[in-house]
Structure formats: structure tokens, C-alpha cells
C-alpha positions in Angstrom: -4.9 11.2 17.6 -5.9 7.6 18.7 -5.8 4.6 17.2 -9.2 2.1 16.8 -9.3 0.7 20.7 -8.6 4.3 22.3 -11.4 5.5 19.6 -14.0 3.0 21.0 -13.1 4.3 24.6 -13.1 7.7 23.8 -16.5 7.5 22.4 -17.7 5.2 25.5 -16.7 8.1 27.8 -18.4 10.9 25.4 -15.8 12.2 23.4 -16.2 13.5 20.2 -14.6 12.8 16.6 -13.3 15.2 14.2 -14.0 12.4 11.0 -13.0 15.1 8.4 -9.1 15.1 9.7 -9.8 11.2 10.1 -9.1 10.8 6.1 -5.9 11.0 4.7 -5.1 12.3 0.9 -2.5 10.7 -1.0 -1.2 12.6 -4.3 1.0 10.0 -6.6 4.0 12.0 -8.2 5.0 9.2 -10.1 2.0 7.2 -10.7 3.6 4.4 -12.4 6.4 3.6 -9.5 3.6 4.6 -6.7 1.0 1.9 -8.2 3.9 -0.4 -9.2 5.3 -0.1 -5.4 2.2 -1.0 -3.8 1.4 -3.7 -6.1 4.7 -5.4 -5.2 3.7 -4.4 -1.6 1.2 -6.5 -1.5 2.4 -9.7 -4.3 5.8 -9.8 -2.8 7.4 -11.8 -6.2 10.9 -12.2 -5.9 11.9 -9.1 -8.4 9.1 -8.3 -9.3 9.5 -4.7 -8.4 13.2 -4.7 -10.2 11.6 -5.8 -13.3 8.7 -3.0 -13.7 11.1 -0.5 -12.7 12.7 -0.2 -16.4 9.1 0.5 -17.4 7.7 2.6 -15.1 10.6 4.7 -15.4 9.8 5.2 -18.5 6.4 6.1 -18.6 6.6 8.6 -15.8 9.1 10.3 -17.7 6.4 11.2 -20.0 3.6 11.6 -18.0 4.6 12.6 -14.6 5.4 16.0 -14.9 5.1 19.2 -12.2 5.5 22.3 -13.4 6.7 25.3 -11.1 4.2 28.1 -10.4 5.0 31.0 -12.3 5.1 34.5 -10.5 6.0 33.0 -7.4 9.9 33.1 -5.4 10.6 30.2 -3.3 12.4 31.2 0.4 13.0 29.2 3.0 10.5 29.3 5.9 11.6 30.7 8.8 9.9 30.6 12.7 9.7 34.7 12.7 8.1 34.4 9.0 5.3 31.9 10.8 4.7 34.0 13.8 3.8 37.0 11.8 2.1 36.0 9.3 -0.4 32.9 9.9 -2.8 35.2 11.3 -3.1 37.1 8.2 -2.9 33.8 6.3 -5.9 32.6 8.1 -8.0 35.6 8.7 -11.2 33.9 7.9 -10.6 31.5 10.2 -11.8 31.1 13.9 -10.0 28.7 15.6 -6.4 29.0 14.6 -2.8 28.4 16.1 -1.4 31.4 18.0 2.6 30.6 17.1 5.5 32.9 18.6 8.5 33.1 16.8 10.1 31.3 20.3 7.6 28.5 20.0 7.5 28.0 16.6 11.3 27.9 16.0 11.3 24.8 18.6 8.9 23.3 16.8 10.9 23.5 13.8 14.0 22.3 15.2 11.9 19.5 16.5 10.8 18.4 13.3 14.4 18.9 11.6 15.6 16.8 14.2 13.6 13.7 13.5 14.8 11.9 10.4 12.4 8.7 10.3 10.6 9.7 7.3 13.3 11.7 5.6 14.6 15.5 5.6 12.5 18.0 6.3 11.9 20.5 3.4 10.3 24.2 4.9 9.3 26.4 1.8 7.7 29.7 2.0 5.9 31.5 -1.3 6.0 34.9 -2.0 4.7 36.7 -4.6 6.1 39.7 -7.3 5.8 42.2 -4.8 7.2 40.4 -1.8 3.8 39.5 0.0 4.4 36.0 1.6 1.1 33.6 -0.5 1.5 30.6 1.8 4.3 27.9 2.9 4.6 23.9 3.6 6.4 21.2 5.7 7.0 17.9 4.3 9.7 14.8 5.2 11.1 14.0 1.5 12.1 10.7 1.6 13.6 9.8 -2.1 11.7 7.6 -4.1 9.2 7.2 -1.4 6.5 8.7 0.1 6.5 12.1 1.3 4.3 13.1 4.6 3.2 16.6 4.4 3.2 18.2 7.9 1.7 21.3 7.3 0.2 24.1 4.2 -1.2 27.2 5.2 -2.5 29.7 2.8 -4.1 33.1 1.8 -7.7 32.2 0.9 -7.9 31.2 -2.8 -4.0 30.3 -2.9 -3.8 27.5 -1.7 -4.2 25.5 -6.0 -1.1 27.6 -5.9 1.2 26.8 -2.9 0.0 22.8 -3.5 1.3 23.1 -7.4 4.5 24.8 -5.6 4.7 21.9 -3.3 4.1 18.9 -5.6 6.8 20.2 -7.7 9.1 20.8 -5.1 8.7 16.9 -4.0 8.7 15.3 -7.5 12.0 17.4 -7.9 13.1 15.4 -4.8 12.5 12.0 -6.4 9.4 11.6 -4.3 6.8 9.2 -5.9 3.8 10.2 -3.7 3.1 13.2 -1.3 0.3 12.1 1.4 -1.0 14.0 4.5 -4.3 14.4 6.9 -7.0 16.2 4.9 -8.1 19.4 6.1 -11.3 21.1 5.0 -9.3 24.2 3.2 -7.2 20.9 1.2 -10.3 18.9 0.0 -11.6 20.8 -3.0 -7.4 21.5 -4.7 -6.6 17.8 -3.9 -10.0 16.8 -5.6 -9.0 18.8 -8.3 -5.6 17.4 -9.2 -6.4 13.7 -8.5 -5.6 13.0 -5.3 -7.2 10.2 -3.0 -8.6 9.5 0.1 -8.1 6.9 2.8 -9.1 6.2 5.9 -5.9 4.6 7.2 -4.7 6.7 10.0 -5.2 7.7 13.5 -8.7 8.9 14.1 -8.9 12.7 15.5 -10.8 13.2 18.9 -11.8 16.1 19.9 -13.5 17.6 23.2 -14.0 20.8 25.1 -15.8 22.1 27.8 -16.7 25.5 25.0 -19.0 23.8 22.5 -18.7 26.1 20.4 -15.0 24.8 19.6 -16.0 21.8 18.6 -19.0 22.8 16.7 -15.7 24.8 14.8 -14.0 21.9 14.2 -16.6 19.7 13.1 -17.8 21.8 10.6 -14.3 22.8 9.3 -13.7 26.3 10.3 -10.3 25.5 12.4 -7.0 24.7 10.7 -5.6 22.1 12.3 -2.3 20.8 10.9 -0.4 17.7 11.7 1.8 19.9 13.8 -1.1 20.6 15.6 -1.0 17.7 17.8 1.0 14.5 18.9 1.1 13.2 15.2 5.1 14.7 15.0 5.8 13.3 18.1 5.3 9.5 17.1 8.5 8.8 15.3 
């Protein structure tokens, strides 16, 4: 994670970039309030954004709407939960985290413990018969933006454990959800309107194995913000 100067030096000394993880999705909840925050963002009228709110209120009440996903139960996540089952998660893929439950409930208590972007929500999915589909970390900060930290999923579930999630956050008052794309992400954020930016930190990469970076360039590592210094910046 680097920002544009420490990009230009990184590349100077030969270091590669991961540009996929570069680009950051953003998913308005409220598209209304989103748009009508960003506008006022950037024309800062005096009241202006008091005076749409009335209106945009209203029309996200009819529009903005995220169902839950039926079939699924909603549990807390829990650090022995991740240690057991990401592998089986992410069978299919090669380069992968290798969480214990030790390390992994620190890094939950880490992220619990930082409150600049809001609470952190932990949600785990499981299906009718108990089988854990997939889970997410996001900050919910109400009537803001949330920042997703992590989703991990069975292959083919993840249309599901995002519909879980957006619903979850709109249910928090969020008006957005954004996070760092990652190459399982890209076609279900496609799909329910979500868009890209390239406003973030830049991903470097490097290893003395090629063939880990050849992994991560052509998406076959999950990589999440918690893998990484991106938690570790507020």
C-alpha cells in the first residue's frame, strides 16, 4: 500500500504493482443521499445539503431497497470460525491467508478497537443445514460511508454473501458501502451497479518466488484489506 511518490520509487527500484487491488468499488445504498452528499461535497452552498435532504429521503424510501437473502442464518463471526474454515472457503485458490484462531482473534480485536470509520460489524452466513457460505468485515458509520474490510466466500456464493452484506449496511443507515476490488468481487459488484475508482493507495507487490506474483497479478490470491497495513492507517 503506497501512495503516488512511494509508487514512483517503488517502480524506480523494480518493484511491481498489483493494479487490479489498485481500484476501489463503491456500492451507493442510498443513491439519492450518496449523490446528493457528494454534490454538496464539492458545491459547498450554505444548506444546500439540509435542503435536498427532505427529498432524497423521500425517494430512497422508494427506491433504495435491500432485501435479506432467503435460506441463509446470520451469526456472528468468530476468530475459531475464520481459522477453520477459510481454507475450505478458498479451496480454489493458491495464494491464500493461513489464519490461526490465536492470530486471527488479534486481528479482530484490533479492528474492534479502532473506531475512526465507525463500529465494526463481523457477520458470518450459514446455510439450512449449518454449513458456513461465507462472512464480511465492514466499519458502519451511520449515514456515511461504509469501508468493507474483508468478504470471503465458497465459489459461486459470493452474489449471496454481498446481497447479505448490502442489506445488513443499509439496515445500518449506511448510504454507501466501498472497498478495494478483488478479482473474486469484480463480476457481483458489476452486476448490482457498483463503481470503480482509482482513488486509493496503489498495491505493490514483490517476491524473490515469481511465481507469487505472477498469482497475484493475474488474480488467483485473495488478498483482503486485512491483508496488509491498510487497517493499520487510522
Amino acid at each position: 500500500m503506497a501512495n503516488e511518490v512511494s509508487r514512483q520509487l517503488w517502480d524506480a527500484l523494480g518493484g511491481g504493482i498489483s493494479l487490479l487491488q489498485t481500484f476501489q468499488w463503491t456500492q451507493p445504498l442510498r443513491p439519492s443521499r450518496f449523490y446528493a452528499n457528494k454534490f454538496a461535497q464539492r458545491f459547498p452552498v450554505r444548506g444546500l445539503a439540509w435542503g435536498l435532504a427532505p427529498v432524497c429521503w423521500a425517494i430512497d424510501g422508494v427506491i433504495a431497497r435491500w432485501a435479506p437473502v432467503a435460506g441463509l442464518r446470520v451469526v456472528p463471526l468468530t476468530a475459531a470460525a475464520m481459522a477453520a474454515h477459510l481454507p475450505e472457503l478458498l479451496g480454489g485458490v493458491p495464494l491464500r491467508p493461513d489464519y490461526d484462531e490465536r492470530s486471527a482473534a488479534w486481528l479482530l480485536e484490533q479492528l474492534a478497537a479502532k473506531r475512526t470509520l465507525g463500529v465494526l460489524r463481523r457477520t458470518a452466513l450459514e446455510d439450512s443445514d449449518g454449513g458456513l457460505v461465507g462472512w464480511y468485515l465492514y466499519y458502519a458509520s451511520r449515514r456515511g460511508v461504509g469501508q468493507v474490510v474483508q468478504v470471503a466466500a465458497r465459489k459461486h456464493r459470493y452474489g449471496e454473501v454481498l446481497q447479505s452484506l448490502f442489506h445488513e449496511a443499509w439496515r445500518d443507515g449506511l448510504t454507501a458501502l466501498a472497498g478495494r476490488l478483488e478479482p473474486a468481487l469484480l463480476p457481483t459488484v458489476a452486476d448490482r451497479g457498483a463503481f470503480l475508482t482509482r482513488d486509493g493507495p496503489w498495491v505493490l507487490v514483490h517476491s524473490t518466488r515469481p511465481e507469487l506474483v505472477a498469482a497475484i497479478r493475474r488474480g488467483d490470491a485473495f488478498l483482503s484489506r486485512l491483508e496488509g497495513e491498510w487497517w493499520m492507517s487510522f
